[in-house]
Structures are given as C-alpha cells and as structure tokens.
KOLSERO-822010 format. One record per residue (C-alpha): x, y, z. Coordinates in steps of 0.25 Angstrom, whole numbers, plus 5000, padded with zeros to 4 digits. Example, Ala and Ser with C-alpha at 12.3 -4.5 7.8 and 13.67 -1.06 7.14 Angstrom:
# KOLSERO-822010
504949825031/505549965029/
END
This chain:
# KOLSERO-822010
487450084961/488050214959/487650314969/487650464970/488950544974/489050664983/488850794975/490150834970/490450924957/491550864946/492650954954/492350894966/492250754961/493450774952/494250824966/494050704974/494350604963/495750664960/495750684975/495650524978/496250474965/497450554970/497350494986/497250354979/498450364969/499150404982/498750274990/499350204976/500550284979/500450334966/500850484965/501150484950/499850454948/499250534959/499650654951/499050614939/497650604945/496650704935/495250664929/495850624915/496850514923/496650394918/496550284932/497250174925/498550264917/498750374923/498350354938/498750204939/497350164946/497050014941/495749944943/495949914959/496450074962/495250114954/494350044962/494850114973/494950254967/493550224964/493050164979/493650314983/492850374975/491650334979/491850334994/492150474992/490950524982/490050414990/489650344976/489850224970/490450214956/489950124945/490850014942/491150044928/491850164934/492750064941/492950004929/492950104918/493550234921/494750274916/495050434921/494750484935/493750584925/492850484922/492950424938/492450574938/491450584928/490750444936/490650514949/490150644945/489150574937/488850514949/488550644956/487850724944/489050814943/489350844928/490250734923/491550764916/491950754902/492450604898/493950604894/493650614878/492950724879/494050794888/495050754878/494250824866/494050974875/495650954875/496250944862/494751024856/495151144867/495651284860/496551374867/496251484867/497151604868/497851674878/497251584888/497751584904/498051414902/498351404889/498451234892/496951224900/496551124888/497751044891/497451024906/496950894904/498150834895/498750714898/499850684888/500750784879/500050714869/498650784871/499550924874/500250914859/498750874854/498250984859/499151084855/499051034843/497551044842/497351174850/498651274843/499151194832/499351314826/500151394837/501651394838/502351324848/503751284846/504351404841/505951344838/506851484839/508151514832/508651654833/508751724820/507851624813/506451604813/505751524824/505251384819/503751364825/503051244829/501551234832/500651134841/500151084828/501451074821/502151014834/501050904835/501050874819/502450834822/502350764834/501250684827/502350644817/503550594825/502350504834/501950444821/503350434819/503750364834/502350284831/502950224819/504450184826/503550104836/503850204848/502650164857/501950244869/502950264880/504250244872/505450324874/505850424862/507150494864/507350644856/508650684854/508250814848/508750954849/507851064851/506951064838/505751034831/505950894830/506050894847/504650954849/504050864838/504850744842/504250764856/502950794854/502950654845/503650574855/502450614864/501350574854/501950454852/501650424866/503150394870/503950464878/505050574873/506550574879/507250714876/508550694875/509850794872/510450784857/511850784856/512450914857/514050904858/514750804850/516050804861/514850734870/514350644862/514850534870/514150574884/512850604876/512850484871/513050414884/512250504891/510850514881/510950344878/510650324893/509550424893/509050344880/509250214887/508450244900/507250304892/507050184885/507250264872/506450194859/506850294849/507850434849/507350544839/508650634836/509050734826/509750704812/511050764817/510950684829/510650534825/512150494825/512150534840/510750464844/511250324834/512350334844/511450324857/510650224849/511550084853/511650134867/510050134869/509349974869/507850054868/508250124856/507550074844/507650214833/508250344833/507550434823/507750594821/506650684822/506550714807/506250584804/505050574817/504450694810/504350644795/502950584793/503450464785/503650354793/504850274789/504550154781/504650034791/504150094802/502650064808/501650144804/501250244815/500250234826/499250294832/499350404841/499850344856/499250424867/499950424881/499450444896/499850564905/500650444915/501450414900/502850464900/503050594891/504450614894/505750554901/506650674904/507850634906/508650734917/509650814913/510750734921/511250854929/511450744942/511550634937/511050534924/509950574917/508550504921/507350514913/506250574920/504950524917/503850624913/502450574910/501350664904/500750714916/501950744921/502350834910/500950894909/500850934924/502251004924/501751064911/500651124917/501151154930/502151234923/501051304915/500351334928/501551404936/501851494923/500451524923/500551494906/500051584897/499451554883/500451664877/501751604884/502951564875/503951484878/505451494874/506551394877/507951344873/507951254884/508351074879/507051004875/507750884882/507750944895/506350964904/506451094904/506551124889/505650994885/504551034895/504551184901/504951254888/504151134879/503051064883/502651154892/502351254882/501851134874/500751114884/500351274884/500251284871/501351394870/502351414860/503751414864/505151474859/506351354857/507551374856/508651264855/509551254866/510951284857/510151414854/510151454867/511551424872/512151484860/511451614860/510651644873/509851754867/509251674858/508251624868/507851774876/507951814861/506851704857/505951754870/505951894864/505451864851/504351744857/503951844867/504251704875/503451704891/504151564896/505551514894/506551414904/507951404905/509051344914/509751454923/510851434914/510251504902/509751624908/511151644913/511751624900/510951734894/511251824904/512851794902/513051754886/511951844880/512351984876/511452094876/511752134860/511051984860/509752024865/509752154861/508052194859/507652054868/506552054876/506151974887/504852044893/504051914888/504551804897/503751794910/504451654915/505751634911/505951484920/507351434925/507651304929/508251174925/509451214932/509851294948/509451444946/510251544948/509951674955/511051754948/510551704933/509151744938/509751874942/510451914929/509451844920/508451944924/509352054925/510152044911/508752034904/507752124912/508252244902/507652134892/506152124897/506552004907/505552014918/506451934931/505151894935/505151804924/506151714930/505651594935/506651494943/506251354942/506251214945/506051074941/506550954935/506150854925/505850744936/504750834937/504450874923/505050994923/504551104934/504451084947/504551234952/504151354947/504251514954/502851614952/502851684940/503451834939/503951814953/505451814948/506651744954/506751714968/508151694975/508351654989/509651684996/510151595006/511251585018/512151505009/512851435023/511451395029/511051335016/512251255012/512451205027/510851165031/510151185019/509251305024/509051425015/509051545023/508951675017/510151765016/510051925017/510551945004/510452044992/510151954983/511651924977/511851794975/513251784977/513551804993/514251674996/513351665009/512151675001/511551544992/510451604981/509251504978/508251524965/506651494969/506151384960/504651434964/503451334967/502951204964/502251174950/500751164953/500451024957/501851004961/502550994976/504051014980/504650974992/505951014999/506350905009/507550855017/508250735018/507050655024/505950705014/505350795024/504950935019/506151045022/505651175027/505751305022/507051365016/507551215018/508451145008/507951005005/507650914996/506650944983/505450854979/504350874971/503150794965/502150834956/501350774945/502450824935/503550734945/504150604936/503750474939/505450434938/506450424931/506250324919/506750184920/507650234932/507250184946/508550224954/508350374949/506750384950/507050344965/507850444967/506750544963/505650484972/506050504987/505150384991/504650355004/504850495009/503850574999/502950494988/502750574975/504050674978/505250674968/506550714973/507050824964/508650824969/508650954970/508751034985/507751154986/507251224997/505951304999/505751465002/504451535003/503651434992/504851444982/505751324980/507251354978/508151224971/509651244979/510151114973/510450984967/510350864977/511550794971/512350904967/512450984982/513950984986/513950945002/515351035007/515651075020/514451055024/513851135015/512851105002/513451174990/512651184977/513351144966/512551254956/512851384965/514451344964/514251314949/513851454948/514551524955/515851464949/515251494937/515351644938/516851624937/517351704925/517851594916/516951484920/516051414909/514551454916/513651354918/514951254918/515051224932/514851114941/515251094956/514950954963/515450884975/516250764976/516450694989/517850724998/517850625008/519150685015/518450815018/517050735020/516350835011/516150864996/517350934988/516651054976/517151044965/516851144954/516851124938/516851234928/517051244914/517951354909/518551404895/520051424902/521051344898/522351394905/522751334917/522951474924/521451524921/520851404924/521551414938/521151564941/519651504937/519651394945/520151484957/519151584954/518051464954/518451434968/518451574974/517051594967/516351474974/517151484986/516551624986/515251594981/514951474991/516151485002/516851354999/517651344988/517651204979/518451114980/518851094966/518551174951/519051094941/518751184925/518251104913/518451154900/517051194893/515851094891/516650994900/515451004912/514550884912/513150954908/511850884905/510950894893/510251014898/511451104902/511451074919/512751024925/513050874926/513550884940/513550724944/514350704930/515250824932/515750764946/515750624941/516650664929/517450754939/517850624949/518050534938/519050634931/518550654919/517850804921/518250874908/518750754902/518850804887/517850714877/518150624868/517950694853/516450674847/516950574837/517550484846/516450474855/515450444844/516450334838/516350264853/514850274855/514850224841/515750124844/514950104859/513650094851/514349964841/514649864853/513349914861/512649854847/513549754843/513249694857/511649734857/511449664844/511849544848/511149534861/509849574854/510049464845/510149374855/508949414862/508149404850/508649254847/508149234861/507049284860/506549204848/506949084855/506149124866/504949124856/505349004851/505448924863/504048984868/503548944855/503948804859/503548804873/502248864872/501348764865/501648644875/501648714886/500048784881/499548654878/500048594892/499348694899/498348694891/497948564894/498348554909/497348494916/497248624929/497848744932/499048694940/499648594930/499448714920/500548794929/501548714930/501448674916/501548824914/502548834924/503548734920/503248764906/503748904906/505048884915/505348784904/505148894894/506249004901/507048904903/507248874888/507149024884/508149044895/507649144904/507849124919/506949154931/507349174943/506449184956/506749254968/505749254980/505049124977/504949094992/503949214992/502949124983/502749034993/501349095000/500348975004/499349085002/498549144988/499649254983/499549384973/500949394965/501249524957/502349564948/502749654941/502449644923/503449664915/503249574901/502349454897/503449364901/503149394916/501949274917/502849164911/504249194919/503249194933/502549064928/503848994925/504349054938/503449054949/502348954942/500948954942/500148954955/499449094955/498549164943/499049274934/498349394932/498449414916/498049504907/496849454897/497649494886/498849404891/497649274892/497249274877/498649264872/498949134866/499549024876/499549124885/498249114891/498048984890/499048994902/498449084908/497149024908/497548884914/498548944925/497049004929/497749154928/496749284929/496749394916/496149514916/495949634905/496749744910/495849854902/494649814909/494549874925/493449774927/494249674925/495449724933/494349724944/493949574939/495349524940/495549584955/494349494960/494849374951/496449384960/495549404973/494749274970/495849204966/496649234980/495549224987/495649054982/497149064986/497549084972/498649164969/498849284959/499949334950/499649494947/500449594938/499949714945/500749814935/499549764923/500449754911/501849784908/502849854900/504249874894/504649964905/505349924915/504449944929/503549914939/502149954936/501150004946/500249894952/498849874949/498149834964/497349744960/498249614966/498349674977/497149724982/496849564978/497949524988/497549614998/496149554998/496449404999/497449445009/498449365000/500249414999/500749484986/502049434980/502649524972/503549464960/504549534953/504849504938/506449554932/506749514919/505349484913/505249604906/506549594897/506049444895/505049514887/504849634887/503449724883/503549754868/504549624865/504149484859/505549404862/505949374876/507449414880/508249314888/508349364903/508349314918/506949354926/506849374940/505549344949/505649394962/504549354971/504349464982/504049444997/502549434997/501549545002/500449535011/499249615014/499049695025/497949725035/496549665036/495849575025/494649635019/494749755009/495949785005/496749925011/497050004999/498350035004/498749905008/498449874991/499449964987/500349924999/500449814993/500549854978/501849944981/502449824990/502249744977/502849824966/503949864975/504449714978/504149704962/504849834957/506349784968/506149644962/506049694948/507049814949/505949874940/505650014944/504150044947/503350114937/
END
C-alpha cells in the first residue's frame, strides 16, 4: 500500500527527480542521455531506461521521498512528468498537467508582441517539427524569410507559407517511400526551394543532408569525387537538386549504391504526385534523440565527416544562443552566409526559425560580387543580428568603395558575430573604424566560437562589451606555450608581440576545458588543449568509428569532446591560438600557420585570403621546413621573384624566421573547401606529391570520364545485382523445400532434445545448400559444466537459424511474441521450449526477467539479445539489463557472441537473402563478482559494458 511522502511542493519534487534520474543515467555511463533528462522525457526513447533501469530509478525514488509507488507506475509511465504527477499526488501537492494537455497550451499559445522571450511557448519543444508547427499556427501571417536582391524587390516568405510548403515536399518524400530516419541530400543553392525542401525533409521525419551545388565547371571532376563520398557515407535515399544542376547529380548518381531517386525541388513542391508513385502517408512524427541533421565538416583538415545532430541537440544550441544575445521579439536577422555550412543553416536560419524573427537572405554570389550589398541590405531591414567569417568583414573594408554606400546606415546592428574561421585583430580594428562614420557601434562586434561537432556555438563574449585583444611575448608563447602579457600599444605588428582575439564564455549549460597532454586541467594563461561537452555536443561522426574516436578523449574525461583546436584561458574569456594539426614545430618554436598566412598576405601583389603555410618533415635538420603558398596575378618571371622575396622578408620580419620555401600559384589554384577556409592537409599533400598548381583537365573532358567512370561502375553493378537476385529466389525456393519436412519432424518429435538436433542438423543442411558458410571461433569457451547466459548482438531475422545451425540447441531463446505466431516459426520455438515476450508491455519485461532467473536457477541455460530489436544500421545498440542482472543473481558467467555477416544475409527492409560468409565469435565468458545475494548495481552494468564491448571488437560494428 502506498504511503504518505514527506511534504514537498512540485519544485522541490521535480528537483530531486532530475537530480537522480541524472545520478543514474550516470552510473549507466550514459552522458547523452544524462543531458536529455526534463519532465516531458520519455524513460524508454529518449533516456534509454528499460524495464530493470526503471525499477531502480523507481527504488531511488522512493528511498528518497520515503514512499512506496504503486506498481502500475512501474509499469506504466512513459515521461519522468507523469513519475512526477504520481509522487506529488502522493504528497497532496498540486499535480501537473498530463502530456496532452501540455501539447495543446503550445501550439494554442499566442505571442504576444514585443515580448523579452519571444520563444517562452517553444521551451517545451522536442523536435523541429512542433517549432514549424507552431510558427505556423502562432504567425502565419508574419514575414520570415525575406529573399534580398539589390535593385529589385525582396521576395517574402511567412511561417504559414513556409510550412504550407513544407507540407507539400513531405507528402511528396511520403509518396517516394522515404521513411523516418532516411537520409535526404539537398543540392540546392540559396533559394526558396532550400527552405521548403528542408522544412519538408524534417516533416517527413527523415534526416536533411545539405550539400554544395556545383559552382565551377573546371572542378567538376573534384566535386564529383568529393560530394559522392559525402552521399555514400550518409547513406543518402534520395538527392533533391535544381533543374540546371540534374546533369551534375545523374553524374554522382552511379557512384552512390543507397541512391534510389534524384528529384528537383520544382517537382517535390508540385502537389500532384506523379502517377506510379504510392499515395502519401500520414504525418511521421519523430523524437528529440532522432537525428535532424548530419553536417558534414567543411574538410579544412582533413575529409569531411558528417556530424550528427539530433533534435535536442539543435534546440539546446538554439536556445543557448537566444539566451546569450538576450533575443528580442523586434530582432532581424540578415545573412549571405552558405545554407550548407553550420553557420548559415543554423545561426542565421534556424535560429531565427525558432524565435519567430524574420531574417534578411542573401545568396552567397551576391555577396562576393558586390560586398555592399549586404551592409546595404542591413540598412533598409533596420537588421539587429548578422554573422560572417572574418574574411568578409575584411573584404568590405578593402573592395567596397565609399561612393557604394554612400547614405548607408549601420546604427541598427547591435551583434555583428564573427567566427567560423581565426579572427583577426587588425580586421576587427578597420571593420570598426572604416564604418563607425556609418552608424557602426564597435561594441557591436562580437568574436566567436564553435564548430559543428557542437552544433554550431560553443563561445560567445557579453553583449556591447566590444572586442577584446590580448597581447603576448611572442618568444614565451612559441617556446612553452604560456601567454604572458606584453607592454604594448596595441599595434599588432611588433615581431616580439603575438595578438589573440577572446572568443568569450561558455553557452549556458555548456563547459570548456583547456588541458595538457594528460587531460589535466592547464592553468591560467596556459595553452593546452580545448574540450567541451554540452547537451548540444554530437553523439559522433556518422557511420565512422575511427573518427568519432577521435573526438572522445576516452578513459581520461567521460562526456568531453576534443575540439582540435589549442586555446588558452584569461580572466573568464577563452582565446583560440590554433589548429591541433596544422601548428608548424620549428626550431623549437610552435608557428601558427593562420598568423603567417596573413601576414604574407599584406604583400602587395598577393591574392588575400589565398595563402596557406604548412610544415613538412626535414629529417636532416630534425625539425619542420615552412613552406608558404600564395596566389598571385604576376605572370613574369622577374615580378614574381621580387614577390616572393618580399614574402620572405615580411614573414621573416613579422615572426623572426623566415620560411623555408614560397612557391606562387596562379589564381583559384589553393585547395579551399565548400565553405571558403583553407584546405591546408590537401594543399601540403598535393605539394609533396607535386602536383600543386597542376592545371585541370577542361570541363568537358572531365564529364566525358565520369560519364564514362559512371558506365563500367554500372555495367558491373548490374550484373552483380542480378546475381544476388537469382540467388535469392533460390534461397526462397530451397526454404520452400526444406521447410515443411523439417516442421513436420519437429512437430512430431517425441521431447525437446530430439526437436533440437532435428533443428540443428536440419538447418546446417539448409546453409549448406544455399551456400552460406559459418565459421566459429571461440567454441572452446562453450564449454561451461555450469547454467550460462549468452548475449549477442541483433542484426536481422537470420540471426536465430545461423546460431541454431552453428552452435545447436541447448539453452532457451528469448523471442519476441510477435516472432512465435509466425507460421513454422513458432512451432520451433515452442518445442525447443524457448521464452517470448511482448516487448510493448513492461510487465511483461518484468515477467520474462523472473522466467531467465528460474530457468538458471534449474541449470538451464539462456540465449538473450539484450539490444531488443534490430535494424539496417550498422551498430551496436545499447543493452537492456535484464540478463544480467539475471546472471548476477544465479551467480551464473555471460558469454558474449558476436555476429558478422548476418545482417547483409538479410537485411531489415529485404525479403531475399544475399550469398555471404558469417562469423561467430564466442567471447571469453564473464563472471560476477562479489557476494551472492541482491545484485550491486554496478556490478550490472560492469558487466553490460564488458559485454557489448567484447561484441562491438568481435563484430567490428561501432556502438550506437
């Protein structure tokens, strides 16, 4: 019976339930999920708690409030609100509203205007899909895309008209069979269609992959290359493209196996649905933990990996945003910045998106070609917000002419943000003094930092407080990494002086860390080292292990990210100095690559922008050689001498060593990525390989060979898949065959151990005539004289027969009750005396737990899948702990079992089988520790991690 809880109101209750939600989420070493903790979670989706974590969350609970819970509680609740709602009803404290009727005072919520938190209704949101909802609902009416072109009249979208369309290209994905969690590339440029595509891809429930659209026809070749890869590692399902475009994205079409359509925008906004396509279905609704984006970096170091971004991720950094610009209801927004880069998609987009502001866009051609078209486009908005690369406010400073801007005004902009690249002092310096006689407050100027493993900001200074520039003794730096100040007037071009720009603070909710080379913490004015974590951090990078390693320091720090970048801390503000990978080690001394850049760019003749210095190994003097790369107009042998004299004195002067090599490009000949930064990696491999400045092929022969690439990649793909095919209906067939005989023989077995080795012989006779060979390693670790728990990982319906072929009979399944009423099937299952169990009932979760203790505790052994279910992705799942906390009871060893090859045998969403070789490695077994009686909670997920790591090596699937 139920029994009275101390006195505590709903704050208090609601505290100390996030309070050991949180505490157990970490025990579960599970800081994801830790982060997602809020009373709308749900315990199962979003914070991973199956039916044995929730038993415990729910023991906690009431040790903590001195109650008992009614079972159904146990049983029943789905949110940490309505765990909430039971305890406060328990104490008389006014219980909270259910989940409806939450849902209805969001989307039936008015805003009213000029409000200090113009997105309090939206504080509850889990998805994007309730934000476009509600801003539909709420300002249908109001503008919010305003699509700039100077000397023509704006084009204006509002949250009605930009959710009517978003409506239409989901139906449309709906009816091309693109289901919850697909991959949808858009190769788009800035346009109508981009925003509407997006905003559709999101209702769909899939997952948008911004790509670049072609650009220069004498790169064709590298963009081909390059964007095909990006399309193959996101799994891409469909690419939506532009009309002038589709010959490009048929060209990446071949090189992608996932791609099943490529569709313009035009024809994803047309509300008739092409005949022969399936009607459309009904809306798909998706989970703060779904993913919402994969980002691919911009490549700057390295090959681009696609971050990936869930909901929540988005809508914290979103808000955390909001909260350090202290959002108004009358901001505007205004941008040119690439709606495939995290900066342009998310700061300038959805970020406004989520406010409820309007926002000034501008395409990024605009911009380049004529500068003042953006301030000019601030003026006539009266625009508050905008966010650019440092590189932009320098080229209005230099290419924009004051006959240009002749009238502008700048007064309105109270955060102008830069980042995306290193900050410049100088830039900051003549931004703000070219344009104060124009209304520019240098107050305005806010340097910032973060990067798309994070979402987008990571960093952000106080408002109004301006620039801040720190001067340091350039020697003490470079030699030990400590930033001393200098006495200095501020000019940033003393040779014995380096110049940093503060990034500010931490988001809300977020951390950074500077450390050393062990992990610890580095002190003050120390460069190390930056990591941070945050609900807003990425989870990985998508369907690459090797790199998502990378990016966790693991064993030193849980729940830290490793940015690359070297930082150091002064006085709260953060300052960035460098690149891990791009520092040049000379003499002793760390050069940064983006100081030499510039100051070799200050040489009269040199293209700005288009320089890149880089180290390259000189084992004969035991250190690094600089070499220095610019771009330049000049084309006589003389000029280009006296330049690349004159770049040697400047860098000589500017750092005190001169480099080592400058080697001049003609233009456009710089490696550069999609959104503008320096490919230094690409620039030093093409330089050792001897091929920098290599002239390129002309467009039409590089689209005759990846036309011709693209023929033998399908001359020889079509012939495979026929094969696969055959196979596969003979695979059918010979089941066909097989089946009936072998039913009928364990049907009429007379016990349970002749049924298994019917079973057993019976399907090795079947793989062997399909042809698919098992092999098993570890067998000798099978042989236990005691009871045993075996776990593996799930990865496709064909898992149950390859382990009864393989390793036979002589343990129970645990099956789900949908798998039992199939036909055949669970005949089988019922004869070899295997468990089922409905995995949408908790009480029956609870059930099966005491039916594996019972049967161990007869000395009977259990087969468990403790991911649950499976899926096309490739992956490790996390463990339910239900087998072992069972294990751990009876005192009986896990053997982990690791399945490779089962799920390309048949894969989720396939009905034919593909002809491939399976591995099953049998794993060292595990056993308990410590005393019999209750089980340790520790000990559980001890032995849960030891498990799915022995799985995850022997699978070489990455864990999910």
């Amino acid at each position: 019976m139920a029994t009275q809880v101390r006195q505590f109101d709903r704050a208090d209750v609601e505290t100390q339930v996030f309070a050991i939600a949180r505490d157990l989420l970490d025990e579960l070493g599970s800081p994801q999920a830790r982060d997602a903790v809020r009373g709308s979670a749900r315990l199962d989706r979003d914070l991973g708690l199956g039916s044995l974590e929730r038993i415990e969350l729910l023991v906690r609970l009431d040790r903590f409030f001195g109650t008992s819970l009614p079972e159904r509680v146990v049983a029943e609740a789905d949110t940490l609100d309505e765990v909430i709602a039971a305890l406060v009803g328990l104490s008389g404290a006014p219980a909270a509203a259910p989940p409806e009727a939450r849902a209805a005072r969001l989307f039936e919520a008015q805003l009213p205007p000029q409000v200090e938190s113009p997105a309090s209704a939206l504080s509850s949101a889990e998805t994007w899909q309730e934000v476009l909802r509600y801003r539909a609902h709420a300002d249908a009416a109001r503008p919010h895309l305003i699509l700039w072109e100077e000397g023509s009249e704006a084009q204006r979208i509002s949250f009605g008209e930009l959710y009517a369309g978003a409506q239409t290209v989901a139906a449309q994905l709906a009816a091309r069979e693109i289901k919850r969690g697909d991959a949808v590339a858009l190769m788009l440029p800035t346009s109508r269609e981009f925003f509407f595509s997006f905003a559709g891809v999101l209702l769909a429930g899939a997952v948008p992959v911004p790509i670049y659209p072609p650009v220069r026809a004498d790169r064709i070749a590298e963009y081909a290359e390059r964007q095909s890869a990006i399309l193959r590692s996101a799994d891409v399902r469909l690419l939506v493209t532009f009309r002038e475009a589709a010959l490009v994205a048929k060209l990446l079409g071949p090189r992608v196996p996932s791609l099943r359509d490529i569709v313009t925008a035009e024809a994803l906004l047309s509300p008739d649905v092409p005949r022969g396509l399936a009607a459309p279905r009904a809306a798909v609704g998706a989970a703060g933990g779904d993913l919402a984006l994969l980002q691919y970096t911009s490549g700057s170091t390295g090959d681009p990996k696609g971050v990936q971004l869930t909901h929540a991720n988005l809508l914290t950094n979103v808000r955390a945003i909001g909260e350090a610009l202290a959002i108004r209801s009358d901001d505007v927004g205004a941008s040119w910045l690439p709606l495939y880069h995290d900066m342009g998609l998310i700061g300038a987009w959805l970020m406004p998106l989520y406010f409820g502001l309007p926002v000034v866009v501008l395409s990024p051609i605009a911009f380049l070609t004529r500068p003042q078209s953006w301030l000019w486009a601030i003026h006539r908005h009266r625009c508050t917000l905008a966010a650019a690369p440092n590189f932009a406010y320098e080229l209005t400073v230099r290419k924009v002419a004051d006959a240009d801007i002749e009238g502008l005004d700048l007064s309105s902009l109270r955060a102008a943000m830069n980042g995306a690249e290193p900050v410049n002092a100088g830039t900051l310096d003549r931004f703000a003094e070219r344009f104060a006689r124009y209304g520019f407050r240098r107050e305005a100027l806010m340097p910032v930092y973060g990067l798309a493993e994070a979402s987008l900001a990571v960093t952000v200074p106080p408002l109004d407080r301006g620039p801040r520039v720190d001067h340091v003794l350039r020697d003490t730096f470079t030699r030990e990494g400590r930033a001393v100040p200098a006495n200095t007037d501020g000019a940033t071009n003393d040779p014995d002086v380096l110049s940093f720009v503060a990034v500010g603070r931490p988001l809300p909710n977020h951390q950074v860390r500077i450390v050393d080379a062990a992990g610890r913490d580095a002190g003050e004015r120390t460069e190390g080292a930056l990591w941070f974590s945050g609900p807003s951090a990425t989870s990985g990078y998508f369907h690459n292990e090797e790199a998502s390693r990378s990016l966790f320091p693991e064993g030193r720090a849980a729940g830290w990210l490793d940015s690359g970048d070297r930082a150091y801390r002064a006085e709260g503000d953060i300052f960035i100095t460098g690149r891990e990978k791009d520092i040049i080690l000379k003499a002793g001394r760390n050069l940064y690559p983006h100081e030499v850049e510039e100051i070799a760019g200050r040489v009269a003749g040199v293209r700005k922008g288009c320089v890149v210095a880089f180290g390259i190994a000189d084992p004969v003097a035991g250190t690094e050689r600089l070499v220095v790369v610019a771009e330049t107009r000049e084309r006589a042998e003389p000029a280009r001498q006296r330049l690349t004299q004159a770049i040697t004195e400047q860098v000589s002067l500017g750092i005190g060593l001169p480099p080592d090599e400058v080697k001049l490009l003609s233009p456009h000949s710089v490696p550069k990525t999609s959104s503008g930064k320096l490919r230094r990696d690409q620039t030093r491999r093409l330089y050792l390989a001897g091929a920098l400045g290599a002239a390129a092929p002309p467009p039409w022969l590089q689209v005759a060979r990846l036309a011709a690439a693209n023929s033998v990649r399908a001359a020889l793909r079509w012939p495979r898949r026929a094969l696969e095919l055959l196979y596969g209906v003979y695979a059918l067939l010979v089941f066909a065959v097989w089946v009936v005989p072998t039913w009928l023989a364990v049907y009429l077995a007379p016990t349970r151990r002749v049924a298994a080795r019917i079973t057993s012989s019976g399907l090795r006779l079947y793989l062997a005539l399909v042809g698919c060979r098992v092999r098993v390693l570890g067998r000798e670790h099978l042989a236990l004289p005691s009871a045993r728990v075996l776990v593996s990982n799930h990865t496709s319906y064909s898992d149950v027969p390859v382990l009864m072929a393989a390793l036979g009979v002589d343990y129970h399944f645990v099956a789900k009750s949908e798998i039992g009423n199939m036909p055949f099937v669970g005949t089988f299952l019922r004869k070899l005396g295997h468990f089922s169990f409905d995995r949408n009932d908790p009480r029956a979760r609870v059930q099966q737990a005491e039916q594996l203790e019972a049967a161990l505790s007869r000395g009977e052994s259990v087969f468990v899948f403790p991911e649950g279910t499976f899926s096309a992705q490739e992956g490790v799942r996390p463990f339910q702990l239900g087998a072992f906390k069972a294990a751990v009871l009876a005192r009986c060893p896990i053997v982990p079992i690791a399945l490779r090859g089962t799920r390309r045998l048949l894969r989720d969403g396939f009905y034919l089988p593909r002809p491939v070789r399976v591995t099953i490695t049998i794993c060292p077994p595990l056993y308990p520790s410590g005393e019999t009686g209750a089980p340790e909670w520790k000990e559980i997920v001890r032995l849960r991690d030891a498990a799915r790591e022995a799985i995850r090596l022997g699978s070489a699937e990455p864990l999910l």
